[in-house]
Backbone as CSV, one residue per row, in Angstrom:
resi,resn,N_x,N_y,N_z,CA_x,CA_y,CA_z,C_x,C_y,C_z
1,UNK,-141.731,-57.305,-128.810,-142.232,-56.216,-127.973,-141.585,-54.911,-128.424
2,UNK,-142.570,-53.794,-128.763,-141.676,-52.696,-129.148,-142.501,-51.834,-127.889
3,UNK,-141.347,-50.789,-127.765,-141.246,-49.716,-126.394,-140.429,-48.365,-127.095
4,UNK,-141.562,-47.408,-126.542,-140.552,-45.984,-126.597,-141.155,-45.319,-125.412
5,UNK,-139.843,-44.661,-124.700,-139.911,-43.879,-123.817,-139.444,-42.337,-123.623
6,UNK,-140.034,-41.158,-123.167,-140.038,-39.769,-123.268,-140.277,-39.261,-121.824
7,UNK,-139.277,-38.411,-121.529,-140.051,-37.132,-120.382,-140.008,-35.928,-121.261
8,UNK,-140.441,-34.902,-120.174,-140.841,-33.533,-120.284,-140.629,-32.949,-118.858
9,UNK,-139.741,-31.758,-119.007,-139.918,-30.862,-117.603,-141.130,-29.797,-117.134
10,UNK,-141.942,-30.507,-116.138,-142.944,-30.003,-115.665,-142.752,-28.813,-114.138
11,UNK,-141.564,-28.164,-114.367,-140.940,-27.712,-113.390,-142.111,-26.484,-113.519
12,UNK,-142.826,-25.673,-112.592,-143.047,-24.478,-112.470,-142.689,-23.090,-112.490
13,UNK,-143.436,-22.021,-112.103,-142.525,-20.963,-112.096,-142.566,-20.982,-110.670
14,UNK,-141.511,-19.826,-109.835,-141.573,-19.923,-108.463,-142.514,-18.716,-108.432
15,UNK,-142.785,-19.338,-106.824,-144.025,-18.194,-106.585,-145.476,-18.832,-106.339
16,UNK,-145.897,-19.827,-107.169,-146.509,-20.887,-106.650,-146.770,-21.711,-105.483
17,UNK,-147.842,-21.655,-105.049,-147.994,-23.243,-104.002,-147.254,-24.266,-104.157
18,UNK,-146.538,-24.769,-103.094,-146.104,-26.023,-103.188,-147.408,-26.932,-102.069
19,UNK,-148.005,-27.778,-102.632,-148.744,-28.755,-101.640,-148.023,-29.654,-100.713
20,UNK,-148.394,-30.513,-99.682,-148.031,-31.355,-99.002,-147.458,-31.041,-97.721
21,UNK,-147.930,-30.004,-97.237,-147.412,-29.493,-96.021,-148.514,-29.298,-95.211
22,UNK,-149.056,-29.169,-93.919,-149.790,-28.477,-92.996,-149.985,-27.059,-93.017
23,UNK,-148.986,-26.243,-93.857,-149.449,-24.715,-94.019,-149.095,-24.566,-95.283
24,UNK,-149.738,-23.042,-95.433,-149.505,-22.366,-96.740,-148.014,-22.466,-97.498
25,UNK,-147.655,-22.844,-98.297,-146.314,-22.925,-98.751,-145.715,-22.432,-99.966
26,UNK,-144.948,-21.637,-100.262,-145.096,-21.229,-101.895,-143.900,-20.856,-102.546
27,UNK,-142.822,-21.759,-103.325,-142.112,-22.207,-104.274,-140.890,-20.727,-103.961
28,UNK,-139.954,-20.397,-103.551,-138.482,-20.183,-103.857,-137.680,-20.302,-104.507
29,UNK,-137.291,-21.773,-104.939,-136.500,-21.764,-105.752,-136.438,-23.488,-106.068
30,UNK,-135.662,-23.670,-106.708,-135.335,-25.241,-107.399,-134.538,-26.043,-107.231
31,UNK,-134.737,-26.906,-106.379,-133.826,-27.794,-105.855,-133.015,-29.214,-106.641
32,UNK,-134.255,-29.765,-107.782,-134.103,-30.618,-108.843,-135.244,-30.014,-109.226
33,UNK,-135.269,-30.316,-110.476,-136.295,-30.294,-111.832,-137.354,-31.462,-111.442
34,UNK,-138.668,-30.848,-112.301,-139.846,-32.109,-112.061,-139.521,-32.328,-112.851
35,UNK,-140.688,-33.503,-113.581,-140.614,-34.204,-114.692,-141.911,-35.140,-115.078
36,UNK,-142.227,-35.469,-115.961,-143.182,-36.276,-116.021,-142.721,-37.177,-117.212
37,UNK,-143.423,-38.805,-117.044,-142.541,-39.374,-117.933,-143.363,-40.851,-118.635
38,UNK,-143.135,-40.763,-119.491,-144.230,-41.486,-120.200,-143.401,-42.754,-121.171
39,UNK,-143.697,-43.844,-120.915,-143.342,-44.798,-121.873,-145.176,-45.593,-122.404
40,UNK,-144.646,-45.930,-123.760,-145.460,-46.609,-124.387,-145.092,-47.897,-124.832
41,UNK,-145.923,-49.109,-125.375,-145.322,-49.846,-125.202,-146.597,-51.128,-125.945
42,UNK,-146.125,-51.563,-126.957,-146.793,-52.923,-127.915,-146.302,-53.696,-128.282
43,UNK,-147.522,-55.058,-127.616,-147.271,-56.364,-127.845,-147.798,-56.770,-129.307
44,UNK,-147.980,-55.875,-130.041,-148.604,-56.645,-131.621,-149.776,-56.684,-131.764
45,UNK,-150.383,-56.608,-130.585,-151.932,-56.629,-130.408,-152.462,-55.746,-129.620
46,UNK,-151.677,-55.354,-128.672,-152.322,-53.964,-127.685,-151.361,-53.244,-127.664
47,UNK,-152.049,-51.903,-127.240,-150.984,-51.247,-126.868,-151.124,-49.989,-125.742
48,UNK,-150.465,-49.724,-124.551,-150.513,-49.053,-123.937,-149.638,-48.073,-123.244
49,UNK,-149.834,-46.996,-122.657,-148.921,-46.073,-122.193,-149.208,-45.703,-120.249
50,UNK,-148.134,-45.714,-119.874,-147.904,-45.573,-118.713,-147.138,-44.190,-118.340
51,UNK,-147.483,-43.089,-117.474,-147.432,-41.880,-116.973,-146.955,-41.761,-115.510
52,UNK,-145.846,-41.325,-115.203,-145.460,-40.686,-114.207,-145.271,-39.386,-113.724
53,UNK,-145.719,-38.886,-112.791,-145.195,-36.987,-112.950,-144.983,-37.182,-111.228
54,UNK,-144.278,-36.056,-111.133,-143.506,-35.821,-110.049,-144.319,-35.062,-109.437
55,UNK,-145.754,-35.377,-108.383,-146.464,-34.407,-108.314,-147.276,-34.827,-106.621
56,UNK,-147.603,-34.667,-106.195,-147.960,-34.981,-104.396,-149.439,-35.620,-104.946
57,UNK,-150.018,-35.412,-105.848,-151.233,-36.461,-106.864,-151.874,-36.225,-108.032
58,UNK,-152.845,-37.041,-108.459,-153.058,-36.539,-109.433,-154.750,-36.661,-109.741
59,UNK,-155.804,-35.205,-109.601,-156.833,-35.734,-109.439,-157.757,-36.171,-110.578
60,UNK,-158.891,-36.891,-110.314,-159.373,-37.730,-111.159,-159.961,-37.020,-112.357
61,UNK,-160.015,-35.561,-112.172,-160.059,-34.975,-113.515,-159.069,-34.668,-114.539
62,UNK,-157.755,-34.444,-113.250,-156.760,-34.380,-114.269,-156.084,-36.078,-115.428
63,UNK,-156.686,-36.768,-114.601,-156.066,-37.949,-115.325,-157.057,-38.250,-116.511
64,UNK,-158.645,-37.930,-116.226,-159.637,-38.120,-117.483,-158.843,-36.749,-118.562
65,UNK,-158.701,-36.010,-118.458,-158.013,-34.877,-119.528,-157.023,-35.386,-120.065
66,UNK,-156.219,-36.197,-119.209,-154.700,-36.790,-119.709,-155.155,-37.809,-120.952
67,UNK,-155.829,-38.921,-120.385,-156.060,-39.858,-120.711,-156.681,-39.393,-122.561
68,UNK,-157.841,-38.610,-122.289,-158.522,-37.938,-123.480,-157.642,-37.336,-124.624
69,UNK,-156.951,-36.548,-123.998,-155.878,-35.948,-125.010,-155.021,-37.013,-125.557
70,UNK,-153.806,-37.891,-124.900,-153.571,-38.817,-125.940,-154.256,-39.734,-126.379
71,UNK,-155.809,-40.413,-126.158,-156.271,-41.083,-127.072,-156.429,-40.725,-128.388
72,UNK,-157.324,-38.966,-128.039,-157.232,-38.461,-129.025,-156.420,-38.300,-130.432
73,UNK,-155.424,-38.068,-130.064,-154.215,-38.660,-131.019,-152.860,-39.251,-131.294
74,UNK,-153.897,-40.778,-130.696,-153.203,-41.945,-130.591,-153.905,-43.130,-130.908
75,UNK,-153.387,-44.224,-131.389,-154.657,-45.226,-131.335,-154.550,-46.174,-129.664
76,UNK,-154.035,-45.663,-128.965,-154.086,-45.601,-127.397,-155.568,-45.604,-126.918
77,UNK,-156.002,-46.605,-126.265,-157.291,-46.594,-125.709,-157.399,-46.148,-124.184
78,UNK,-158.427,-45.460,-124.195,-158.037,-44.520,-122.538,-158.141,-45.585,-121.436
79,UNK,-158.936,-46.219,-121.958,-158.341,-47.554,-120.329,-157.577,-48.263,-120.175
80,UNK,-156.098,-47.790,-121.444,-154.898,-48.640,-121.691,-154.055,-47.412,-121.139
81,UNK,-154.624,-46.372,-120.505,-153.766,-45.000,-120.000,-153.501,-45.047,-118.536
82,UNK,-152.571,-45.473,-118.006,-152.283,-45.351,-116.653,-151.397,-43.865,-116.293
83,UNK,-152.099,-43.393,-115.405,-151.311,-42.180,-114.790,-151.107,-42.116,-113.392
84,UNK,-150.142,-42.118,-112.950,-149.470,-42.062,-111.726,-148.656,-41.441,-111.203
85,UNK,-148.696,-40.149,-109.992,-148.385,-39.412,-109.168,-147.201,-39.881,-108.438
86,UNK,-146.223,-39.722,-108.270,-144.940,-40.271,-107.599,-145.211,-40.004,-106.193
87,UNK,-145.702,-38.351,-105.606,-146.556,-38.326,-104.357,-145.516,-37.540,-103.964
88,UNK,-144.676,-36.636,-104.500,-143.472,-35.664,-103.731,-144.256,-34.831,-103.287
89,UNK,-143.980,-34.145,-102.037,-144.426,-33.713,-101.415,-144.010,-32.225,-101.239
90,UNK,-143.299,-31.948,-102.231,-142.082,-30.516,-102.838,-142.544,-30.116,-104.115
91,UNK,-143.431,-30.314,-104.684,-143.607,-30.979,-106.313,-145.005,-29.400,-106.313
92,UNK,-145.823,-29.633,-107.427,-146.241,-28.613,-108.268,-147.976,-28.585,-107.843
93,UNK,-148.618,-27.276,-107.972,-149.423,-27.283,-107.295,-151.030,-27.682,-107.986
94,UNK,-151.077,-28.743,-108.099,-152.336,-29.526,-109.092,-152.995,-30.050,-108.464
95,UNK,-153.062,-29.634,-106.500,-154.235,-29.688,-105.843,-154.757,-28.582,-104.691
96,UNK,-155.977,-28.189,-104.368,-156.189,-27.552,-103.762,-156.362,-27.910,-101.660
97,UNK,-155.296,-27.858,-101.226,-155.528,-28.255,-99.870,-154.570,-27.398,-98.377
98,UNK,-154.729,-27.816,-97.552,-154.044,-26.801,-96.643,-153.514,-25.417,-96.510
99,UNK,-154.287,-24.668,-97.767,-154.326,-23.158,-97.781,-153.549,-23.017,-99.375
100,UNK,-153.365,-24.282,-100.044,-152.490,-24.240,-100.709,-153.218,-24.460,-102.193
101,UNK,-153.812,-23.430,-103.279,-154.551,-23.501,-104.186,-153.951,-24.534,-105.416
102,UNK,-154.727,-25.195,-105.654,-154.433,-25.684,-107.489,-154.268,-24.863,-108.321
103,UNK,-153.272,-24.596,-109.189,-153.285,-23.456,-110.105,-153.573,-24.196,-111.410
104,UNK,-155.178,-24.037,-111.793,-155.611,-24.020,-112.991,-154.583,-23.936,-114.460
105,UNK,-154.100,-23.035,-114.706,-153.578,-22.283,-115.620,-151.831,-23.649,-115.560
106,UNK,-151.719,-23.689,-114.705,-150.867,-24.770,-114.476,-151.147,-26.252,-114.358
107,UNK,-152.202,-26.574,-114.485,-153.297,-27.950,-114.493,-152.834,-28.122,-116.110
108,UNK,-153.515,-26.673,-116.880,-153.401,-27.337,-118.341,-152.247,-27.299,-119.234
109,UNK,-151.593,-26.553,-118.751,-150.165,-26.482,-118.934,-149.824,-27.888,-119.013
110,UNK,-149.901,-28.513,-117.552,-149.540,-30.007,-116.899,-149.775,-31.140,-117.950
111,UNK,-151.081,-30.733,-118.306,-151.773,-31.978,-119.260,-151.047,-32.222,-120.803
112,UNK,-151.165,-30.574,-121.552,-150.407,-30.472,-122.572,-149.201,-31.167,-122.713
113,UNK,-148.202,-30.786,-121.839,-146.932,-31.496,-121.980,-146.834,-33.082,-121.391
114,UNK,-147.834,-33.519,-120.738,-147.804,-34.788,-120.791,-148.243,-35.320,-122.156
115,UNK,-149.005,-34.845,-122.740,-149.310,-35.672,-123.596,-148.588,-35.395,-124.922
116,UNK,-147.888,-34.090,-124.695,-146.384,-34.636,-125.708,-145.757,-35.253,-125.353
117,UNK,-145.202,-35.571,-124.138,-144.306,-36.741,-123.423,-144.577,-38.186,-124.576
118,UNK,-146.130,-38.515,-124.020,-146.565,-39.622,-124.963,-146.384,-39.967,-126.319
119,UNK,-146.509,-38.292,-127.437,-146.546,-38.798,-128.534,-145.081,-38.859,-129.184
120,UNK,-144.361,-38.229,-127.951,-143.046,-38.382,-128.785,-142.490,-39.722,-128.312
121,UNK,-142.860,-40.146,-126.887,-142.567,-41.914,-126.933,-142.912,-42.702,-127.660
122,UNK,-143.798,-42.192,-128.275,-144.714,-43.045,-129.807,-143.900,-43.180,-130.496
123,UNK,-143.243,-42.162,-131.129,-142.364,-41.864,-131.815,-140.692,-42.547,-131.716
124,UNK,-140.807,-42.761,-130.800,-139.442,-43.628,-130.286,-139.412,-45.051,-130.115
125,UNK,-140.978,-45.499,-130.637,-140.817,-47.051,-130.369,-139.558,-47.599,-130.825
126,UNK,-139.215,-48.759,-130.436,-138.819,-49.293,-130.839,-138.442,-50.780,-130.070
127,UNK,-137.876,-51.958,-131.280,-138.086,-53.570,-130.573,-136.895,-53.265,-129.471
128,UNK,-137.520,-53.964,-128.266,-136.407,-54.049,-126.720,-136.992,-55.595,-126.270
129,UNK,-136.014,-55.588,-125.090,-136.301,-56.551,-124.761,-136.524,-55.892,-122.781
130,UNK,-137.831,-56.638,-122.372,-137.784,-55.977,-120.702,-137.582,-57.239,-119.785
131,UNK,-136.881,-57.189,-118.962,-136.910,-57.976,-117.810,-137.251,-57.673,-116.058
132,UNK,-137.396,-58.667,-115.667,-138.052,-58.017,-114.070,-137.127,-58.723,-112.952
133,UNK,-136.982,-57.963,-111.872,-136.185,-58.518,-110.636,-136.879,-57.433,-109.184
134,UNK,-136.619,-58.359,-108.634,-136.951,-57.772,-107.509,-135.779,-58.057,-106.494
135,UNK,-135.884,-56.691,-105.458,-134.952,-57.001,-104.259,-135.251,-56.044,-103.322
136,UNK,-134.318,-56.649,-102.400,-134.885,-55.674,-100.775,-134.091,-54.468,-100.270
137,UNK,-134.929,-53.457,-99.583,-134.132,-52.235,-99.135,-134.880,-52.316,-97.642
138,UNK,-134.208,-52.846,-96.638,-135.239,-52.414,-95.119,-134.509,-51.379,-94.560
139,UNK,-133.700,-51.164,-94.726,-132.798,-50.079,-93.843,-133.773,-48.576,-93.881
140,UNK,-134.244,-48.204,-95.280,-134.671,-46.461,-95.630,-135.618,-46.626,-95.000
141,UNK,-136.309,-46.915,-95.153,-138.074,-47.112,-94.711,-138.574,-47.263,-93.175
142,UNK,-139.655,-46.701,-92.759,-139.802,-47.261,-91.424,-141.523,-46.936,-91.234
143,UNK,-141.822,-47.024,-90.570,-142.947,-47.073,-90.082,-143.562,-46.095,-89.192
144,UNK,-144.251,-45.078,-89.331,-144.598,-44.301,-88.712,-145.079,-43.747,-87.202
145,UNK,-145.856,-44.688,-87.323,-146.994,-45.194,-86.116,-146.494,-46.125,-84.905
146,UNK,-146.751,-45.725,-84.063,-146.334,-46.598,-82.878,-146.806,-46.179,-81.516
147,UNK,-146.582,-47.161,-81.144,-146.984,-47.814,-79.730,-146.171,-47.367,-78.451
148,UNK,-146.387,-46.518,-78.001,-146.378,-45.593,-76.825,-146.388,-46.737,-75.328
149,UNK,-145.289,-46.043,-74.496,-145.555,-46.879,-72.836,-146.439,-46.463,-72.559
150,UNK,-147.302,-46.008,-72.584,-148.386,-45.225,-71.573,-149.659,-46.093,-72.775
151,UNK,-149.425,-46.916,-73.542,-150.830,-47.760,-73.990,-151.680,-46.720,-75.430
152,UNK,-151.113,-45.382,-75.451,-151.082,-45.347,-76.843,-150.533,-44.967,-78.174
153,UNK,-151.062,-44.288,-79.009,-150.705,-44.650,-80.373,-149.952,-43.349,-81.301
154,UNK,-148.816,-43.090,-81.085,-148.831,-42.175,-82.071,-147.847,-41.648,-83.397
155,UNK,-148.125,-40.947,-84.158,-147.698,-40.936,-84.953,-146.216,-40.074,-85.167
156,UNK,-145.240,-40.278,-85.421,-144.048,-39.750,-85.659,-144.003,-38.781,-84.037
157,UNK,-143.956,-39.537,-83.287,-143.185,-39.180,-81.827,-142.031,-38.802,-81.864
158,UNK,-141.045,-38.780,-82.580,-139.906,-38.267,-82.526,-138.647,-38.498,-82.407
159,UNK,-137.495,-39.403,-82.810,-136.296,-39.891,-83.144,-135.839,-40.122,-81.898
160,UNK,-135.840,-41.323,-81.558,-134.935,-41.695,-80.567,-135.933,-41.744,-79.231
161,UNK,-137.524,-41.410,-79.282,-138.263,-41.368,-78.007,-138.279,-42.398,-77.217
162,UNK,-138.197,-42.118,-75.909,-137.823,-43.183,-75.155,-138.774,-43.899,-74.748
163,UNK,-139.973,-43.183,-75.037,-141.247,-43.873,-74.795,-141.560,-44.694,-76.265
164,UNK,-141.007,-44.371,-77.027,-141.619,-45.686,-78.213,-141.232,-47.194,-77.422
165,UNK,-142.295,-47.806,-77.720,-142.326,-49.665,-77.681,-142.107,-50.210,-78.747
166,UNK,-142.726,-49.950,-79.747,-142.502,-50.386,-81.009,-143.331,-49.537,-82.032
167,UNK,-143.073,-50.423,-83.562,-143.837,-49.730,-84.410,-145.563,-50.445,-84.607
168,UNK,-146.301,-49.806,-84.452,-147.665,-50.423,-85.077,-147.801,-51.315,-86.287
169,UNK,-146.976,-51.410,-87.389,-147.411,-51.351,-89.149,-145.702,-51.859,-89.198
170,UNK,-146.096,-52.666,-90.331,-144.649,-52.539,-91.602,-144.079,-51.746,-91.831
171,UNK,-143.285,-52.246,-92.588,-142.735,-51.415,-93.965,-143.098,-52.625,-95.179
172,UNK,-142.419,-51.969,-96.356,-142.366,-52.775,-97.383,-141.120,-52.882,-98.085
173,UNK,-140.259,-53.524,-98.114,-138.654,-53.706,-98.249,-138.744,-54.276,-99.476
174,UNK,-139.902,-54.416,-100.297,-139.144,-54.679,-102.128,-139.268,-53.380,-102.607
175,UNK,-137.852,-54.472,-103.520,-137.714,-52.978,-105.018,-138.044,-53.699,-106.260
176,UNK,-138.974,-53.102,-106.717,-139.802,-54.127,-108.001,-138.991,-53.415,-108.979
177,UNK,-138.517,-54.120,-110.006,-137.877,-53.459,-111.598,-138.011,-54.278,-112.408
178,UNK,-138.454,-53.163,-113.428,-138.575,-53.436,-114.888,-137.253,-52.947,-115.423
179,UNK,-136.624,-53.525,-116.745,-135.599,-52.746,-117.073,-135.805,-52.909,-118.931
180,UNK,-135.494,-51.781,-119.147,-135.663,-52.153,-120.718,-134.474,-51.727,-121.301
181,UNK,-134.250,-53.007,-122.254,-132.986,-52.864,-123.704,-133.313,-52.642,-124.411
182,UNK,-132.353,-51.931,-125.376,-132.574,-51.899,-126.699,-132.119,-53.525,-127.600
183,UNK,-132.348,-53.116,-129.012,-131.804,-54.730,-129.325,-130.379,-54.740,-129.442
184,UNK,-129.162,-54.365,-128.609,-128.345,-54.402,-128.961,-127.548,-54.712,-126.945
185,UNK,-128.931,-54.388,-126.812,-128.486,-55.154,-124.952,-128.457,-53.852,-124.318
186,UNK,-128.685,-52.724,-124.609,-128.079,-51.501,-123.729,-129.553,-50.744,-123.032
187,UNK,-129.421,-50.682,-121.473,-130.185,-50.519,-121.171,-130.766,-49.029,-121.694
188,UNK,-132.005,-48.879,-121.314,-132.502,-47.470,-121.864,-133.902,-46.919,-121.404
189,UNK,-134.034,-47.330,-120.319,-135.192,-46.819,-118.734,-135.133,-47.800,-118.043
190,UNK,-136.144,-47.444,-116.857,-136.149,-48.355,-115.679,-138.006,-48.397,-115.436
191,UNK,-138.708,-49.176,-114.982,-139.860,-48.289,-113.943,-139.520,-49.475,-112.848
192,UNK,-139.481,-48.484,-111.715,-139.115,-48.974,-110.938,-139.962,-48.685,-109.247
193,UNK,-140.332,-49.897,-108.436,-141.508,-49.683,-107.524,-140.509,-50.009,-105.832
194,UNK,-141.376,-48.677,-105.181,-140.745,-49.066,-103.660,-141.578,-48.017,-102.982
195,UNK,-141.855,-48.682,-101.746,-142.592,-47.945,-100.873,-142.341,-47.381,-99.381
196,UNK,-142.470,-45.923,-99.953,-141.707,-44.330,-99.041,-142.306,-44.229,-99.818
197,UNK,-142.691,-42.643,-98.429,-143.201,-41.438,-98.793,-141.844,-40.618,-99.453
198,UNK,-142.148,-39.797,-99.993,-141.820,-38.697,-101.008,-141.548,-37.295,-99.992
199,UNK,-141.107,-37.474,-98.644,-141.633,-36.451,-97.899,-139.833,-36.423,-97.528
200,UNK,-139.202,-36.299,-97.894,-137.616,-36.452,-97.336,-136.625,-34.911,-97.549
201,UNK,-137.475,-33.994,-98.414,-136.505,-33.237,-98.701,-136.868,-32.083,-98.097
202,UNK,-138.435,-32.132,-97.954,-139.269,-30.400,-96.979,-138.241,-29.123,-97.780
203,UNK,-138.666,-28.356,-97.201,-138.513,-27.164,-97.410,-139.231,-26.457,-98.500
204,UNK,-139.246,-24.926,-99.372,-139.726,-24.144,-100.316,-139.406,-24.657,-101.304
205,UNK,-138.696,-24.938,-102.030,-137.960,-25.432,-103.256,-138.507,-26.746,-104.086
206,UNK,-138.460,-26.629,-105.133,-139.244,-27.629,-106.164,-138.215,-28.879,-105.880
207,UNK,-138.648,-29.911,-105.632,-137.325,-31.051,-105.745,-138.551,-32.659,-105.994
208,UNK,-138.639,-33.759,-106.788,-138.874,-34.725,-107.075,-138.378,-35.498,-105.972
209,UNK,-138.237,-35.329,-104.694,-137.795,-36.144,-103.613,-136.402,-37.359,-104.333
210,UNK,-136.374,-38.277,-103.318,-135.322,-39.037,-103.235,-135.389,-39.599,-105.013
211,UNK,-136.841,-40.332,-105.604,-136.722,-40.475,-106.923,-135.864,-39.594,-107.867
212,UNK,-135.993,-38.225,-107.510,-135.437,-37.756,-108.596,-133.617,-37.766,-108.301
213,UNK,-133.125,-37.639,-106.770,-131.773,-38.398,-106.669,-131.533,-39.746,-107.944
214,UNK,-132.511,-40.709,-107.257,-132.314,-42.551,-108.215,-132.262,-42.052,-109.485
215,UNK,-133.308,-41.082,-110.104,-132.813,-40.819,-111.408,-131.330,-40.126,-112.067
216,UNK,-130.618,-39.826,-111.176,-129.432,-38.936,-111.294,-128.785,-39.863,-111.638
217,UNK,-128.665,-41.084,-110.346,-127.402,-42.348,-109.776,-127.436,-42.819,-111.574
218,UNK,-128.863,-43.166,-111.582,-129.173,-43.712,-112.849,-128.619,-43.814,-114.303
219,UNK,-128.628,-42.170,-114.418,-128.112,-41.507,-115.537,-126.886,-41.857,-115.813
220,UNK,-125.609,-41.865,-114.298,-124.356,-41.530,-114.084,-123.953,-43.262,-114.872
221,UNK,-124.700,-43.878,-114.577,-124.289,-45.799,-114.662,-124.779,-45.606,-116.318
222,UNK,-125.992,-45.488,-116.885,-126.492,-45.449,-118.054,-126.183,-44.555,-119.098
223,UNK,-125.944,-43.414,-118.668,-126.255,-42.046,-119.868,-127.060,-40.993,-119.394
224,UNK,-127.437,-40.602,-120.160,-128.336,-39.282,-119.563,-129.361,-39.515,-120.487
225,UNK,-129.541,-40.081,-121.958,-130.617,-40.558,-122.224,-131.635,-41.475,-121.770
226,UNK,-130.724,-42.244,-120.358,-132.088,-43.281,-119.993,-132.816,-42.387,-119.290
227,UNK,-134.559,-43.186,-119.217,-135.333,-42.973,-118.373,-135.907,-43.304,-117.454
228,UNK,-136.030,-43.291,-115.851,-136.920,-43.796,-115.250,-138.334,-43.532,-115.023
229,UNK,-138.621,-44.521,-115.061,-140.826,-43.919,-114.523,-140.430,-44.527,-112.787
230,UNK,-140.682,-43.882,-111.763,-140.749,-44.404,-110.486,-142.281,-44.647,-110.049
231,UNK,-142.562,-45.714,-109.701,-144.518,-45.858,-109.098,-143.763,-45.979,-107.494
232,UNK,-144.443,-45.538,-106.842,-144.546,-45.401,-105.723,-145.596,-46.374,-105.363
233,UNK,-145.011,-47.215,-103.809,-146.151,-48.263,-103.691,-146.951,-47.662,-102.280
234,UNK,-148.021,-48.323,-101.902,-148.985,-48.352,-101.144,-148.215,-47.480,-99.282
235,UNK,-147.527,-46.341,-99.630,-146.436,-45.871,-98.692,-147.075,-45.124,-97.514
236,UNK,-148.793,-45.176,-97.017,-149.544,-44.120,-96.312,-148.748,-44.045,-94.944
237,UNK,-148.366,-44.378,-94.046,-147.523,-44.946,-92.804,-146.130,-45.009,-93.147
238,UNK,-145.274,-44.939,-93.786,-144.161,-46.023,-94.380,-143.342,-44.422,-95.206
């Protein structure tokens, strides 16, 4: 199995929309750096690349542009192109909603440097070895929705309400990981899956939510050359 992995800082300028809020919101200053982050990755016979960006989503045009550009020059087949939105909710403005515009001019910006991300992970293949584990976190996570004394339903009532009964919904308490070595045993990324929202840090300021913390812890144990890709799981409630 050979693997190479690359980011790129997709940080903005301030002054910008930040999405994911109920009102107009627009960029101050920098709390952590974005990022977008791309590993590639062949079994001898296929080969494909996987995309993360630090971004509240990613819409279905922007991922056909993504996808297009590194096929283009790659022998990467675009339905071997996964792209995936981490879903921060602090992150860069590549949709148009709650008063809060998509900035075009920053869309293609977005695309460009992803798809150097890719070709320089191309460039970094090399033979590893990946393994998988899973484990549990219930403590962070909780559940949004709940069940009211008075018979109904609502959503984020408020810390400690005395009228909550319970929660409506789950959570989801795995932590899915991939981990990749080099051939010499030393780790050198992660992608790594858990489900939370991306909504923990609020305020004006650019920040990759709690992921981009895990990527710090990360660094401090590994280096500063490893990389993580974080997928965010199925977190709508949670």
């Amino acid at each position: 199995m050979k693997c190479g992995l690359a980011k790129v800082n997709i940080t903005p300028t301030l002054g910008v929309p930040i999405p994911g809020q109920l009102y107009e919101r627009r960029a101050t200053g920098i709390k952590d750096e974005l990022f977008a982050k791309a590993m590639v990755i062949d079994d001898g016979k296929d080969m494909a690349a996987f995309i993360t960006i630090d971004a509240l989503t990613v819409e279905r045009d922007i991922v056909l542009a993504i996808r297009e550009m590194i096929s283009s020059k790659t022998e990467i087949p675009q339905g071997a192109i996964m792209v995936s939105a981490t879903h921060t909710h602090t992150g860069p403005p590549v949709i148009t909603v709650y008063g809060n515009e998509r900035d075009e001019n920053y869309v293609k910006y977005l695309i460009r440097n992803i798809c150097d991300a890719a070709l320089v992970a191309l460039k970094r293949m090399q033979s590893v070895e990946i393994g998988a584990g899973i484990g549990h976190e219930a403590s962070i996570a909780f559940n949004r929705r709940f069940l009211m004394d008075d018979g109904t339903y609502r959503t984020n009532p408020g810390i400690k309400n005395s009228s909550i009964v319970r929660p409506i919904g789950p959570i989801d308490p795995e932590v899915i990981v991939l981990r990749i070595d080099d051939e010499d045993g030393m780790p050198i990324g992660a992608l790594i899956n858990y489900t939370c929202h991306l909504d923990v840090v609020g305020g004006d300021k650019f920040s990759a939510d709690y992921p981009g913390e895990l990527r710090k812890v990360l660094k401090r144990l590994y280096g500063d050359d490893f990389i993580t890709l974080f997928f965010t799981g199925t977190c709508g409630n949670i």
